[in-house]
Structure formats: structure tokens, C-alpha cells
N, C-alpha and C positions, 0 to 999 in steps of 0.2 A: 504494500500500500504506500501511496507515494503523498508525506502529511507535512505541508506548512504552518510553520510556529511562526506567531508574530510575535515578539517579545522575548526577549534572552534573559530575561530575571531569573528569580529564584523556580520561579513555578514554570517558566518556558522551558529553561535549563533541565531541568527535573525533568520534565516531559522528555525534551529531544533525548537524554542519557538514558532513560526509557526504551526508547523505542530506536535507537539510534541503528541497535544489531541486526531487528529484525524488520525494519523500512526506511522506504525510501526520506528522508528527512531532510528539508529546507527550513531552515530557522534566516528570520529578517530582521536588524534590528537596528537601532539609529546612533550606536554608540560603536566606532570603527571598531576602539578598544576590544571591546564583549566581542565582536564580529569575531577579530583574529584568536582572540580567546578561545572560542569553540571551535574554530576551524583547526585549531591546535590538538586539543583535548577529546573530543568525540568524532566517533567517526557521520561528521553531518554535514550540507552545503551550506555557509552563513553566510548570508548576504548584508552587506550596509544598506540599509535605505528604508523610508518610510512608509511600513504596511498600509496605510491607507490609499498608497497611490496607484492606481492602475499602471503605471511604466515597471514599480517595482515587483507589484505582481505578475505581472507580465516575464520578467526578467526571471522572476521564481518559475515562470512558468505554470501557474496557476492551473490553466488547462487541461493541464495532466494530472493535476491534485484530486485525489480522494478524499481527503477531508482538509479543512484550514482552521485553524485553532488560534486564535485572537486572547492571549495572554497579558498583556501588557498590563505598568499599572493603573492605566487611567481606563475607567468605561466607555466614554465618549467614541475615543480612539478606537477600541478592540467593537465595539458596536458597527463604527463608519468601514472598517475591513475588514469584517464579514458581509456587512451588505455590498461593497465594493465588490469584492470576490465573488459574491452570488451572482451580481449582474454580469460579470464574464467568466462564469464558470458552472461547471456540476458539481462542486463540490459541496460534502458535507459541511456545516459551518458550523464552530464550537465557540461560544463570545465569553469569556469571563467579567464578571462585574462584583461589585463593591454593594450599588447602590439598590436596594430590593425595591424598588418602585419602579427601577427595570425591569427587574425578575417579574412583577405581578403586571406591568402592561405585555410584555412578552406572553405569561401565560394566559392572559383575557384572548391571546389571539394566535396561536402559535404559528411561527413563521414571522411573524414580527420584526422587522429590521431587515429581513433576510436571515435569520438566524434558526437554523435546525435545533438548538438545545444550546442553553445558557446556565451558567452555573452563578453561582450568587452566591461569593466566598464567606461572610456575615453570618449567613444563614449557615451555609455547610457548618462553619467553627460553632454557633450555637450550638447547632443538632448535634455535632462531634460531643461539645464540652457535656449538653444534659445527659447524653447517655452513660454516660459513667457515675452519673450521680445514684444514688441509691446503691453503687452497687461497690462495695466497702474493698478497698486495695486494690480495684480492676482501673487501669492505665489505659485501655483502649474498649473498646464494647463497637460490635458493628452487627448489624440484625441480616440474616438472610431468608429467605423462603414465603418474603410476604410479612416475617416478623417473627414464626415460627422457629425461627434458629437463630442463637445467636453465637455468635463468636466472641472470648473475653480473654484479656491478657491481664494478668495479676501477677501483682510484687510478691514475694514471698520474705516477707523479714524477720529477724530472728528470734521474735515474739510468737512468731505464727502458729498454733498446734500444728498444722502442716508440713511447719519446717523437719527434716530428716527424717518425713516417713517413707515409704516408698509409694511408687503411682498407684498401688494397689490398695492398698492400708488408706490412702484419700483416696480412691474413689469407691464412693459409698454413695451412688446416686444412677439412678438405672437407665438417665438418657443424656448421657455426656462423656464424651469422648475426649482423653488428653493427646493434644495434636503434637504439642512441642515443649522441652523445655530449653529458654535461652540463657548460656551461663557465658559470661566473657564473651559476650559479643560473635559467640557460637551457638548455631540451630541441632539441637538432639531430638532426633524421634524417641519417645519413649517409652519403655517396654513395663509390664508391672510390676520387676524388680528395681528399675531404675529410682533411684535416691533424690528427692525435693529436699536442695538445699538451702540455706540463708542466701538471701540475696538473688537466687533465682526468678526468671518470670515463668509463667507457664502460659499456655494457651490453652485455651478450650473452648470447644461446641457440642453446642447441645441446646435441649430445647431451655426458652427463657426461666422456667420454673429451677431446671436442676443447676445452670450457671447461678440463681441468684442463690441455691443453696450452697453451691461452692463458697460462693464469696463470703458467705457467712463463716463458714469453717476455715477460710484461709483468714480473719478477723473478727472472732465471735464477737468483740468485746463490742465493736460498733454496731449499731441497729439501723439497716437499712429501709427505707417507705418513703412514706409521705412527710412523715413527722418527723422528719431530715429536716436538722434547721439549715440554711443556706442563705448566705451574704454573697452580693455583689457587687463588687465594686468599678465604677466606672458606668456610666448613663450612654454608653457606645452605641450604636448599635449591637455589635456584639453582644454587649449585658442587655440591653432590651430584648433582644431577642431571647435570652438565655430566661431571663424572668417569666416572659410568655410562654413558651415552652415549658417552663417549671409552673406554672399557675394551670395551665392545662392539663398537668398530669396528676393537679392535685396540692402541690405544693402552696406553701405562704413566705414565698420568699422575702428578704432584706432587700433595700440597693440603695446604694454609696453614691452622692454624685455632686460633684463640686459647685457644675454652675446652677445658678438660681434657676434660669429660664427652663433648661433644659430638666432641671429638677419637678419644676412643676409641669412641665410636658409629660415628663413617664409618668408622675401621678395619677393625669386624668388616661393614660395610656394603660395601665396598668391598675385592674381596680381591686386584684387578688396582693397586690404586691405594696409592703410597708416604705415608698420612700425616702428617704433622711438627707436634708442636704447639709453637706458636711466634705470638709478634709480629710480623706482616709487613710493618713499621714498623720494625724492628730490623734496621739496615743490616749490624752483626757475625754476625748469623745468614743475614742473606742474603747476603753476601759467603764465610762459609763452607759454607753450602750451594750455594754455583755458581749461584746461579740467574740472575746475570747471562748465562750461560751459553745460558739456557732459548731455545727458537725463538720460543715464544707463553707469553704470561702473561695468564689469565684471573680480574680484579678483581670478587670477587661478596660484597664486605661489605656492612655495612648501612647506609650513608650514600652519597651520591654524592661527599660531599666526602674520605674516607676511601679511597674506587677512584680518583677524581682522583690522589690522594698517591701512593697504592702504585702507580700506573700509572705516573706520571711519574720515582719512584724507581727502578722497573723497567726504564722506559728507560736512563735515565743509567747504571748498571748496566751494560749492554750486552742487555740482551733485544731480539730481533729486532721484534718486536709484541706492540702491549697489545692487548686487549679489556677493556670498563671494563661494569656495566652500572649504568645510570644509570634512578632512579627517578621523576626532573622531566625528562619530556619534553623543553621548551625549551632544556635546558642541553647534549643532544646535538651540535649545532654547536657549542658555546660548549667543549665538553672536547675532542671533534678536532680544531678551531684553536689549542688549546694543547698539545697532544702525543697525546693518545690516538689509536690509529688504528681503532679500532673501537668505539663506542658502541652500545648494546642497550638500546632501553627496553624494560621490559615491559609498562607500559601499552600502547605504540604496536604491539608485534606482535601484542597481544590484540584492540587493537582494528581491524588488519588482518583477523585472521581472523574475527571477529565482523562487519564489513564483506562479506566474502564471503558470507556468506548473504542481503542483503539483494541482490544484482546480477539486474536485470532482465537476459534475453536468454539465460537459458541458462547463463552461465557458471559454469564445474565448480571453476574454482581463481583466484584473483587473487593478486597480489601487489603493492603501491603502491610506484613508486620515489620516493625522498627524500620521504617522506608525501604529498605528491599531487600532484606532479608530472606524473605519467604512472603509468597502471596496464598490468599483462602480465595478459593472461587468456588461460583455457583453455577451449574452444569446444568442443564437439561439434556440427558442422557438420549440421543436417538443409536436406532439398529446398528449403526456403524461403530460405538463404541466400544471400544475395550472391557469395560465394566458391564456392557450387556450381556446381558443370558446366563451367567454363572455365577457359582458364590465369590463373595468377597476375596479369599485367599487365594483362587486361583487366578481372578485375576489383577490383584495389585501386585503376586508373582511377578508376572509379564512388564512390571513399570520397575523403574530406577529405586533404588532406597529413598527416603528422603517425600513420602507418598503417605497420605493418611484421611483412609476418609472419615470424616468427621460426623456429619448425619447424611438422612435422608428423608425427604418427603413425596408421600405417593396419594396421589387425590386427593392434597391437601392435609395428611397426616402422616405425624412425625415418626419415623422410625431408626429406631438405635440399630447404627451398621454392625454386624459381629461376622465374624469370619464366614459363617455359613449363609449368611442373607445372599439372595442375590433378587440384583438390583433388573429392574425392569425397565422397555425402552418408555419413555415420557417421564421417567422419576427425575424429582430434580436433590441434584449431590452436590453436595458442600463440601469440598475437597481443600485440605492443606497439602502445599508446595512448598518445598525448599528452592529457593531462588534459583538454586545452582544448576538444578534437571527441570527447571521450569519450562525451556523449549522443546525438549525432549517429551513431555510430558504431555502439553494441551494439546497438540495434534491428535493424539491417540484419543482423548474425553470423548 
């Protein structure tokens, strides 16, 4: 497939590094610098010049483009070159934006702007950051099958009843399957002798009942629900959206927010949600507001160095877990090895989902662990599959190590893979991948 990036940021980058091995890749960008950058480092064609202009698309050769993916970080921009490229081409258009008031005039009319499908990074980082709430030590949570599955990565610290048992000894839950565990920046399949250690993460899927009792068991002491108390700090978008989303699930969230105007905006925005205008830097107001108090405290100002602060303040405080969300990529490792226990970029889940549409073999959903590690895909199994017509072991036999299926749903009901299932053609499978046999491996699904 032959796919133009517009934008060489963090989230284009990502993308092209992607996809660089197994398509054909044009990345355009307006910075010579970035341009020779990549034509250095990946194997991609970078072009200088600006995606909006028909000469430079042209130059990219747009015509031959299978998809064109509008990354950049202004909306406007990545809007004007998809509709540009529509009018002289077949390609698919992929627009990323900021601002969701695009997102919701695009969906009142789909096709809008010219654009086949738009992403609306705000929102993705919302729905990223709520779904880990409720669910005590889990650092990523991603739902597959419709919602029926979910897939959950949890810390393992040295507190944990979990820690040093072995896979078998945890699991004690009849519909969840352990995909991986990641020790040192290494992917283990694991067998039910295999040892859960301090400091490990683990993966797992299964249906959302048996991960939320996992979660429980890798940190009884926490109490997961509703009655999760949660702080937000910063009136961003982001934390707007994170509040809405938590009021709808049930929740009575906090939220932090300095300027007046804007303070009394979410108020009437928000009629589930308590909020306080205030310095969330102002240790006398957060000491009299309790909020050391809080289960989760959710950092969504507009610096990373600022959700750094409040996160770490937050801690020392006594709040059970931060979430920070962080706007430099790279700095994610570098803020949970200093206290934060959850990091969110928004670039990195945009470019997640922006990622899934380009997957040869079928696949309906991905999700990347620890950026490319290992990816979990959602399959819809037809006759030509490997996995069809026999039991499990015979045929994850035939595939590379490194292979684990995780569940299955068949007319809409969940079923736990075990060596002897076999899987029928229309089921849809929830498979982990080790990054490493990942090409090797989707063809065959």
C-alpha cells in the first residue's frame, strides 16, 4: 500500500516507523531539517514542502496513494490536505485534529471536508485516560469484541499478593487468559509455572468481569467502582472530556481549574461534576480540600512539566494514583520512573488508532503494548485461516512462538480459548503478538 504522511512530528514519525517495512511511505513536511532526518533514519521518501499544496502533492505523487494521513499539529492544515488530496485523488483520507467540534461537524455528515475518518486526539486521550480508572494498578485497558473483551496491562509491585506466585497460583478466574509478562523491557509468553515478579507488568484478556477481578487481586487494598473518588486537574479539554466521560459512567468527579471564565464554563458544562476554581499548585487549598484524600488524581494542564508537579505533589499528599498526561512522547518512561503511575500521551494513542487502519490481514481493532513491543489484534477468522477448523494447539503449533490467543467471541458470546476449542470461521479472536513474528504472523489470521 502506497501511504502519505503529512507531518513528520511525533505522531507522523510514529506512523511512517510503522509502516515504513511493510509500505510504500511518503512523509511531506515543511521543516528541510525533519525532511533529511527521516530520509536518514527510516526506510521512507521525505519530501520538503507544504501538504496543503496540490504541486507538492502532486510531487508525492498523490495518485498512486492509497491512503493520505494528515498528521500535522494544526487542524486547519491537516483538514485543507485531505480535502486537497481528495479533489485529485482516490485516496483514502485520514485528518487528525485537536479541536472536537470538528470531530462532531464531520460526524453530523461523514465525508465532510473530504475526509474518510478523522481522529480527535482530546477525545482518544480522554477515553484512553477513563478506562483505567476503576481498574486499580492497570496502566493501559483497551476493550475489544464490541466491549466484551478486554485487554489490561498491570504493575505488579512489591506489595502485591500476586507478586512471586506463579501464573497458575493467580489465575483463579475462568475467563482470562495471561498473554505476557514484561520484565526489563523484554516480552515473555507465559506458561503456569512461570514466576510474577516485583516490578513486572502482565497482560491480560478476558472478559471485563474476570480482568476487573484480576485487578482486584493484583491490589486488594484499593476499591474499584463508582465510589472512586477522582480529581482533575486542569479545565483542558482533555479534563473536560475526562469528567464527562466519568459522570456518565457514574462517577462524581473533582476538577481543578485556574481561570475564572473557563471555571465557570465547565460548571454549567458539567452538572455531575464539583468544580473549584483554584491553583492546583496551592498546597493550603489542597490540603483543605482533602484531596490528598482522592483515590485517582487526573493531571491535564498544559505543560508536561506542570502535571509532572501536580502529580508528584498529589502523591506526597496521600492520593492513591496519579495519571499525568504528557505531551512529549519520550518523556512517558522518564515521569513513571519518577512517581507518576500513569502516563497518557496523546500523540501516541492517536497514533495507535491511526495505525489500525493501515493493518494488512483483516484486522478489526489493535492495540500496541509499551509502543511496539507487541501488538493484541482483533481477527475475524474466515475459511482461509490458520486457526480455522481445528483445536487451538494444533494450530498455534503451525505459528512462530511468541502467539497467544487471548479470547474468543462467537455470536456475540465470550468464550475462554483452551487448547482443545476450536475456533470456527466468523469467530472473532483476540490474539497477542510479539512485535518481533508480527509479519510473519497476520498473513496467516
Amino acid at each position: 500500500m502506497r501511504v502519505i504522511i503529512i507531518g513528520a512530528g511525533q505522531v507522523g514519525s510514529s506512523i511512517a516507523a510503522d509502516l515504513d517495512e511493510t509500505h510504500e511511505v511518503v512523509v511531506i513536511d515543511c521543516d528541510p531539517e525533519r525532511v533529511d532526518e527521516l530520509n536518514y533514519s527510516l526506510d521512507v521518501l521525505a519530501l520538503h514542502g507544504d501538504g496543503t499544496s496540490v504541486d507538492t502533492l502532486e510531487e508525492a505523487d498523490v495518485e498512486r496513494a492509497d491512503m493520505v494521513i494528515a498528521s500535522t499539529d494544526d487542524d486547519e492544515t491537516n483538514i485543507v490536505a485531505c480535502a486537497t488530496a481528495k479533489a485529485i485523488s482516490d485516496a483514502f483520507t485520514i485528518a487528525r485534529v485537536k479541536n472536537t467540534e470538528y470531530l462532531r461537524t464531520w460526524q453530523r455528515s461523514e465525508k465532510a471536508f473530504g475526509i474518510d475518518f478523522m481522529v480527535c486526539t482530546n477525545l482518544l486521550a480522554a477515553e484512553s485516560i477513563v478506562r483505567v480508572v476503576g481498574l486499580p494498578a492497570a496502566r493501559d485497558v483497551d476493550p475489544f469484541a464490541g466491549g466484551q473483551v478486554q485487554m489490561a496491562e498491570f504493575e505488579v509491585d512489591d506489595e502485591s499478593p500476586v507478586a512471586n506466585q506463579t501464573v497458575s497460583e493467580a489465575d483463579r478466574f475462568d475467563s482470562l487468559t495471561f498473554a505476557a509478562i514484561l520484565r526489563d523491557g523484554e516480552v515473555t509468553i507465559p506458561r503456569g509455572d512461570s514466576v510474577i515478579g516485583p516490578g513486572d507488568r502482565v497482560v491480560v484478556i478476558g472478559s471485563p468481569q474476570s480482568v476487573q477481578g484480576f485487578a482486584s487481586s493484583v491490589s486488594p487494598g484499593e476499591s474499584p467502582g463508582t465510589a472512586e473518588e477522582v480529581v482533575i486537574v486542569g479545565g483542558s479539554e482533555i479534563g473536560y472530556h475526562v469528567a464527562r466521560l466519568l459522570e456518565e459512567r457514574g462517577f462524581k468527579p473533582r476538577l481543578i481549574e485556574h481561570d475564572p471564565d473557563r471555571a465557570r464554563e465547565l460548571a454549567e458544562m458539567l452538572p455531575g461534576t464539583i468544580v473549584m476554581e483554584s491553583d492546583a499548585t496551592d498546597v493550603d487549598f489542597l490540603e483543605r480540600e482533602y484531596i490528598g484524600d482522592a483515590d485517582l488524581l487526573v493531571s491535564a494542564l498544559d505543560s508536561d512539566e506542570k502535571n509532572l508537579l501536580v502529580s508528584l505533589l498529589a502523591a506526597r499528599l496521600g492520593v492513591e494514583r496519579t495519571v499525568a498526561v504528557i505531551d512529549t512522547t519520550p518523556y512517558v518512561d522518564l515521569f513513571e520512573a519518577v512517581g507518576v503511575d500513569v502516563g497518557v500521551s496523546p500523540r501516541e494513542v492517536v497514533a495507535e488508532e491511526i495505525t489500525r487502519f493501515t493493518r494488512e490481514g483483516g484486522a478489526e481493532n489493535v492495540a500496541l503494548i509499551e509502543s511496539d513491543k507487541a501488538e493484541v489484534l482483533e481477527i475475524e477468522v474466515d475459511a482461509e485461516s490458520v486457526l480455522a477448523g481445528k483445536p487451538i494447539r494444533e494450530s498455534v503449533a503451525t505459528l512462530p512462538e511468541g502467539v497467544v490467543i487471548g479470547a474468543i467471541t462467537r455470536r456475540r458470546e465470550f468464550i475462554t480459548p483452551r487448547g482443545d476449542t476450536v475456533i470456527e470461521p466468523g469467530d472473532h479472536v483476540v490474539v497477542f503478538v510479539d512485535s518481533c513474528v508480527i509479519d510473519d504472523v497476520t498473513p496467516n489470521l
